[in-house]
C-alpha positions in Angstrom: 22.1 0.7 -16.7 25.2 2.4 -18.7 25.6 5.9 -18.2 24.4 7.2 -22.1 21.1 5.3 -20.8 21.0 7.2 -17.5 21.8 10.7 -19.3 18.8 9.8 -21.6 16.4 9.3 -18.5 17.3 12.3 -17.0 14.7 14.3 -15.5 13.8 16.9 -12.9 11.0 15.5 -10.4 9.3 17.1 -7.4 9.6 15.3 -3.9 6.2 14.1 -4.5 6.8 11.7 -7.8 10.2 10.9 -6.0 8.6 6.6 -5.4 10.3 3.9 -4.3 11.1 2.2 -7.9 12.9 5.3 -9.0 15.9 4.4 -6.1 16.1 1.9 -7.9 17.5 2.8 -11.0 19.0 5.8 -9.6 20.2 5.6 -5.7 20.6 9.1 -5.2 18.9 12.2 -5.8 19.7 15.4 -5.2 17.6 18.7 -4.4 18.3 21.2 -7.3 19.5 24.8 -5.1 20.5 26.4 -8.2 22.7 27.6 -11.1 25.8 26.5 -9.6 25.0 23.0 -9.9 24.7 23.8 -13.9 28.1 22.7 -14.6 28.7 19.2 -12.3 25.0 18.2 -14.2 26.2 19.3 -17.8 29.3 18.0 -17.3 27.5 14.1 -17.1 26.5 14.7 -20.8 23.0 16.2 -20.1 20.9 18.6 -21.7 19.7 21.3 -18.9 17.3 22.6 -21.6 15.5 19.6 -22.4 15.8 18.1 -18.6 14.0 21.1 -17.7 11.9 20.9 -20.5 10.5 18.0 -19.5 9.3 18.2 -15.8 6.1 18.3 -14.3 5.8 21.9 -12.2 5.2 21.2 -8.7 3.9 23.7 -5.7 7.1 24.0 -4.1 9.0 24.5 -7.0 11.5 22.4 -6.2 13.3 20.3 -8.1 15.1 16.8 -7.4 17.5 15.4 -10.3 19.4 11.9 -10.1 22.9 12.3 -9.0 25.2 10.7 -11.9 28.4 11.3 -10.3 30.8 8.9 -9.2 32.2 10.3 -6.2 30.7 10.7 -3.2 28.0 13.6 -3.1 28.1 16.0 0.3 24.8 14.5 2.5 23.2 18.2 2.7 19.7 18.6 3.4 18.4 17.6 -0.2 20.7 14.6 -0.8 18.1 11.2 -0.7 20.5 8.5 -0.6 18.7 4.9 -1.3 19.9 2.1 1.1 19.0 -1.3 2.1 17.8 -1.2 5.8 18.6 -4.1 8.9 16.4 -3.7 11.7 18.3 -4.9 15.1 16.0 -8.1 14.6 17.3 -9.0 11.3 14.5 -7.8 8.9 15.6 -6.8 5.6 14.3 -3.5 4.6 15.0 -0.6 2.4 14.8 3.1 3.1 16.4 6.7 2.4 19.3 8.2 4.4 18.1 11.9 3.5 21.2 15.0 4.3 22.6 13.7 7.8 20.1 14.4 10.1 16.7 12.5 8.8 15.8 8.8 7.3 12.8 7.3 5.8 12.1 3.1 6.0 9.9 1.8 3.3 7.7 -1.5 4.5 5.1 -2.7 2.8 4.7 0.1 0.0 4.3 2.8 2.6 7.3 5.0 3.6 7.9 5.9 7.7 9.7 9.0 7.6 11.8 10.3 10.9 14.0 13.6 11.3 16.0 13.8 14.5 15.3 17.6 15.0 11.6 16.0 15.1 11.0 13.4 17.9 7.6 14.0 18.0 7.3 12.5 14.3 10.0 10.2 15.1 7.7 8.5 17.7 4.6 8.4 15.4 6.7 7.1 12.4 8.3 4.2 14.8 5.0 3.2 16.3 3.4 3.1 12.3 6.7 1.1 11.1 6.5 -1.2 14.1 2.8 -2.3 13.7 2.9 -2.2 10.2 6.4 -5.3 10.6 4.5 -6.1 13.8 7.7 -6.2 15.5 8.5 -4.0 18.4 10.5 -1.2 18.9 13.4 -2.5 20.9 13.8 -5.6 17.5 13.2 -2.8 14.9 15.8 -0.2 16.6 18.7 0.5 15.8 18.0 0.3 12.4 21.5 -0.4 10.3 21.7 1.6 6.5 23.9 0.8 3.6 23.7 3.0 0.7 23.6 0.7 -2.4 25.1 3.6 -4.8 28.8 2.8 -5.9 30.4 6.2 -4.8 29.5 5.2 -1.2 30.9 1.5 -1.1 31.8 0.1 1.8 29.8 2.8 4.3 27.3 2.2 7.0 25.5 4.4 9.5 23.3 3.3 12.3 20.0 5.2 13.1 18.7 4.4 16.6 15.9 5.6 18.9 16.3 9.9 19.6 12.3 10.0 20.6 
């Protein structure tokens, strides 16, 4: 997809409408904090007005757009970064490296979400990932990530076991 097509697309989403298929096309999204990120997202050839224009509200009211840059955006809390996921096993999967300190794997159309400042929900999430590939923990973990957006080529980050 050229970037005049990606411009066109260009919409604000909340977290919840943020599905797997949307990674796709665009491999990053980024958490909208504000005004100052006005002129990096204008600067990409879009139209704030009509972006904003043209999203659903959402509770939180928070706002993720996709990230059309070509360098490589700061991993901050709000940055979901799609990658293609190995389990120590060998499985291919696919998942979301999300700022540094949290990851989500996505296995069989249900995403397993873990945050290291969690372990509580890290344990849950492993034992629902693990049943659900019906491998166990020790061939699921460590789970390798590779971003598949350009402006991260040739970088890798290993997520093991913090539970």
């Amino acid at each position: 997809m050229c970037l005049r097509e990606r411009v066109m697309g260009f919409k604000f989403l909340g977290i919840e409408e943020l599905k797997e298929e949307l990674f796709k096309d665009h491999p990053v999204w980024v958490l909208y904090e504000g005004p100052e990120q006005d002129e990096e997202i204008s600067g990409w050839g879009v139209d704030l007005d009509q972006a904003w224009n043209a999203k659903n509200e959402n509770q939180e009211n928070e706002y993720y757009f996709p990230y059309l840059g070509t360098q490589e955006p700061t991993l901050v809390r709000g940055t979901k970064v799609y990658c293609s996921v190995q389990t120590s096993g060998g499985k291919k999967l696919t998942g979301l490296l999300i700022g540094g300190f949290a990851f989500s794997v996505f296995a069989l159309g249900e995403q397993f979400s873990f945050n290291r400042n969690m372990p509580d929900l890290g344990a849950a999430a492993s034992a629902e990932l693990c049943l659900t590939v019906g491998e166990s923990e020790d061939s699921v973990f460590p789970l390798s990530f590779v971003p598949e957006a350009k402006c991260f080529s040739g970088k890798s980050t290993i997520h093991g076991k913090y539970w």
